[in-house]
C-alpha positions as a printed Julia matrix, in Angstrom:
234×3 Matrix{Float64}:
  -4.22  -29.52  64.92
  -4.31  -27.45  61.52
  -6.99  -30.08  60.41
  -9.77  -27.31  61.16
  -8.67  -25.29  58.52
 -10.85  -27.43  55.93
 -14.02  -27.28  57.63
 -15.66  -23.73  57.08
 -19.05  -24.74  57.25
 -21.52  -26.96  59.13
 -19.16  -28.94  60.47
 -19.07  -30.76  63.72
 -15.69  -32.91  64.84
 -15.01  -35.38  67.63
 -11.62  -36.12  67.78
 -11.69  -38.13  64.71
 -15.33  -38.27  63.88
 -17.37  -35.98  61.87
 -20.67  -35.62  60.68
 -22.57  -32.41  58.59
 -26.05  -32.89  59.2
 -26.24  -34.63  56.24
 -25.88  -37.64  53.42
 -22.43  -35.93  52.75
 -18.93  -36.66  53.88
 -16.79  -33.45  53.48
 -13.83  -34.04  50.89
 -10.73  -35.13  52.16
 -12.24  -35.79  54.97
 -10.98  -39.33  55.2
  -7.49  -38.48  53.82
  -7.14  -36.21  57.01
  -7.82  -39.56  59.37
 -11.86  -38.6   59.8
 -14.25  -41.34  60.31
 -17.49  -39.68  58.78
 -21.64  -40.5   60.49
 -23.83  -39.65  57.48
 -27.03  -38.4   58.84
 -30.33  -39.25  57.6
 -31.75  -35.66  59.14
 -35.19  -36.24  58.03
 -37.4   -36.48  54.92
 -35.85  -34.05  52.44
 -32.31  -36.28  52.94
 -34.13  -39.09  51.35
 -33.16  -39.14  48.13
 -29.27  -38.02  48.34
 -28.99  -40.78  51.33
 -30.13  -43.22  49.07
 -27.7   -41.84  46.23
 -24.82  -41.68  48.69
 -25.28  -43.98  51.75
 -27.35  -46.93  50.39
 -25.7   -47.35  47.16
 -22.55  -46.0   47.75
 -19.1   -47.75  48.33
 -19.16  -50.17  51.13
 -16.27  -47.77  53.32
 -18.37  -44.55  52.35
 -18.51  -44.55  55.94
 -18.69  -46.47  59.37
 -21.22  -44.7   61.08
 -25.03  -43.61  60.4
 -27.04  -41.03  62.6
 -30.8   -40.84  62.81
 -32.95  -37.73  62.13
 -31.89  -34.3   63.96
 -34.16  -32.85  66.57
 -36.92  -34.65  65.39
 -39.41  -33.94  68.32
 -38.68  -30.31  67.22
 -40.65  -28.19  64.66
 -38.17  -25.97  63.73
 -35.86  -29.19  62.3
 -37.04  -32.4   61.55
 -40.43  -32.68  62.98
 -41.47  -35.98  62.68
 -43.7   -38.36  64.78
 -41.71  -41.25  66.08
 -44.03  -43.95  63.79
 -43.07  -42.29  60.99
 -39.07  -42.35  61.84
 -39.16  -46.12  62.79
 -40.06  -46.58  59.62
 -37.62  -44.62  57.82
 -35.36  -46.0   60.31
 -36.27  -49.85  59.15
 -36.4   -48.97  55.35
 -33.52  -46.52  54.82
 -30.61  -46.98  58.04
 -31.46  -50.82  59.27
 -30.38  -52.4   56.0
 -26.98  -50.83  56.7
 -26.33  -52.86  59.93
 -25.47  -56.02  57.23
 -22.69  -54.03  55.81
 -21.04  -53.34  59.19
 -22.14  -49.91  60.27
 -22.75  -48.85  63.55
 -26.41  -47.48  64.1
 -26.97  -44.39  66.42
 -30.57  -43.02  67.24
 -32.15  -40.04  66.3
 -31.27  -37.06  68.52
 -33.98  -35.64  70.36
 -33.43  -31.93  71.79
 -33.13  -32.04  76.01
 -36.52  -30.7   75.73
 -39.36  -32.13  77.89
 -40.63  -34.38  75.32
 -37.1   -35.92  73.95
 -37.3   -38.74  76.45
 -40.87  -39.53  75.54
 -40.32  -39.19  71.8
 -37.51  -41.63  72.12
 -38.85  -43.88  74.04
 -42.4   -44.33  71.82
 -39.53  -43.92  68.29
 -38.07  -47.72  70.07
 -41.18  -49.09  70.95
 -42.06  -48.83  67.06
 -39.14  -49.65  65.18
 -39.48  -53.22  65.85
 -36.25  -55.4   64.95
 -34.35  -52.47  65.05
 -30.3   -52.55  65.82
 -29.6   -49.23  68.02
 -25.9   -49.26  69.15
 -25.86  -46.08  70.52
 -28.37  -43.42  71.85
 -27.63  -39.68  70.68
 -28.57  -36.47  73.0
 -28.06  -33.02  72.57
 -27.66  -30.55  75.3
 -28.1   -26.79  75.2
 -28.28  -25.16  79.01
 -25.71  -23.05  81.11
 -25.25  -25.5   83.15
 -22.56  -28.58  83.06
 -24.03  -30.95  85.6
 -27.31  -30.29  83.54
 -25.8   -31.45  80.72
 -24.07  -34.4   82.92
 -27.35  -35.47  84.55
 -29.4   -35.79  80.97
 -26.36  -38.0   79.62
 -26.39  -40.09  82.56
 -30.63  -40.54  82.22
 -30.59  -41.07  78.79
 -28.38  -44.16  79.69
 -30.11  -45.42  82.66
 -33.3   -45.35  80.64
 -31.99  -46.85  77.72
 -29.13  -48.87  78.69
 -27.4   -48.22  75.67
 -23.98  -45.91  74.54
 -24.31  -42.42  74.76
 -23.88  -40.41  71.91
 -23.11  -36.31  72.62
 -24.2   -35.41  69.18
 -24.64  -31.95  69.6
 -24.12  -29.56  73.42
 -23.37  -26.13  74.03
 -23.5   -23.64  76.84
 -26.69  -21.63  75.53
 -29.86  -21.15  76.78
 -32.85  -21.29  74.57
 -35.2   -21.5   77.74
 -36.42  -18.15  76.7
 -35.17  -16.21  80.27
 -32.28  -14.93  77.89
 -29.46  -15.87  80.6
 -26.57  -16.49  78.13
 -23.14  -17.89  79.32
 -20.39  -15.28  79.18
 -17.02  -16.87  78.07
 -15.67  -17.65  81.66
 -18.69  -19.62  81.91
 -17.98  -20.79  78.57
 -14.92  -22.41  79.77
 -16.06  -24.06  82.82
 -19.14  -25.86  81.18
 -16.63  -27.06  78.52
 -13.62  -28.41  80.8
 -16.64  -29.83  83.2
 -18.17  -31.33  80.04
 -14.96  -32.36  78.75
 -13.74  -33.9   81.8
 -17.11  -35.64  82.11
 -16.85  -37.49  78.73
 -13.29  -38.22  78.98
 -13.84  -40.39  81.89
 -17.44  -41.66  81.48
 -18.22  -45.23  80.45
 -21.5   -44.49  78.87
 -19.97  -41.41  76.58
 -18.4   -42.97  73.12
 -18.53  -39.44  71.66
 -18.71  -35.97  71.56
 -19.28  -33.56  69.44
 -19.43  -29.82  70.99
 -21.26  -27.42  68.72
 -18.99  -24.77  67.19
 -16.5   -25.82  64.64
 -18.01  -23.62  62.11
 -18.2   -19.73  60.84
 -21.91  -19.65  60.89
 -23.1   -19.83  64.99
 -26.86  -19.66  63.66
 -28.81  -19.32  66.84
 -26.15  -20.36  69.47
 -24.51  -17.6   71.43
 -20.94  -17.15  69.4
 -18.68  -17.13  72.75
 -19.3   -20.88  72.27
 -17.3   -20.97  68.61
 -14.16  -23.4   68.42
 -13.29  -22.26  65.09
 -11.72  -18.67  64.05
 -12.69  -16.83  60.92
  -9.22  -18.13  59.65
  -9.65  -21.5   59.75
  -7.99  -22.03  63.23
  -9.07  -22.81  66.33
 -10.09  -20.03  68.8
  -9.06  -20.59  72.56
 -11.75  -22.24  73.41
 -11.2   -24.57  70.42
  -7.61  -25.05  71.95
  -8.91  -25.95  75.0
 -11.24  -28.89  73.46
  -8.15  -30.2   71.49
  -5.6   -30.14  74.88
């Protein structure tokens, strides 16, 4: 799977999806067999989604994603109201040229679940094919249990958009690698055989790990993938 070796940055890859966190599909990208989600990650994407998604080529891309994190400060930090009606002005128009819609993705924070529910109360005529998550906790069946909410709340696809084993919960209790490895093979196994999961994407096919504890990386400083990578690919 030598693919890797021409993603070196934000990159994240499910099988034969990927997505950058922004307007922008990586080059060659569909030459290597990649399906690429453009996501409109909040207000400063405006502009190059309209440049790229909305008038672009018709098979720019198949996929769109809502905002990142948006119930978060730190990314996009926006109000549900206000992404409904981003949502109905800049992602719903692309439903008539045959894309599939996913949600925003709200962090597994207290607050996601609220945030998304209030985000579908207001986008009114909204088309939402699929809900996206992300997960960050050291624990698997954590990670299983918010997936499996998520779609008895929503009764719609599940979307993985972003999960690693990391806590952010402030106690400081990162994974070590072994536990690295059985959160992703639990994970893995989990989506593989779920009929709410449509996709996955773990976090970690890039050099830079920002914030997330680097024993979760699936891509080597050379371009290939590091064991754990290997693992996700087998």
């Amino acid at each position: 799977m030598s693919f890797l070796l021409f993603f070196s940055s934000s990159v994240l890859i499910s099988y034969f999806s990927i997505y950058t966190w922004s307007p922008w599909c990586p080059q060659g990208a569909k030459g290597l067999g990649f399906d690429c989600a453009p996501m409109l990650w909040g207000d400063k994407h405006i502009d190059p989604w309209v440049k790229n998604v909305i008038n672009g080529p018709d098979n720019y891309a198949k996929y769109a994603l809502g905002m990142n994190e948006p119930n978060e400060k730190s990314q996009a930090n926006i109000d549900p109201w206000h992404a409904a009606g981003l949502w109905q002005q800049y992602i719903q128009p692309l439903k008539n040229r045959g894309y599939t819609l996913i949600s925003p993705a709200c962090t597994n924070g207290p607050d996601g679940k609220e945030w998304m529910k209030n985000f579908i109360d207001a986008c009114k005529g909204c088309t939402i094919d699929a809900i996206a998550v992300h997960y960050y906790g050291t624990s698997a069946q954590g990670m299983i249990d918010h997936s499996e909410d998520y779609f008895n709340t929503f009764g719609k696809p599940i979307w993985i958009t972003e999960a690693a084993c990391q806590d952010f919960s402030g106690r400081n209790q990162q994974c070590n690698q072994g536990q690295i490895f059985d959160f992703m093979n639990k994970v893995k196994g989990y989506v593989n055989s779920s009929p709410h999961v449509q996709t996955f994407f773990p976090f970690g096919v890039m050099h830079d790990m920002y914030n997330v504890n680097p024993l979760n990386q699936l891509m080597s400083g050379s371009g290939q993938p590091t064991d754990l990578g290997w693992s996700f690919l087998g």
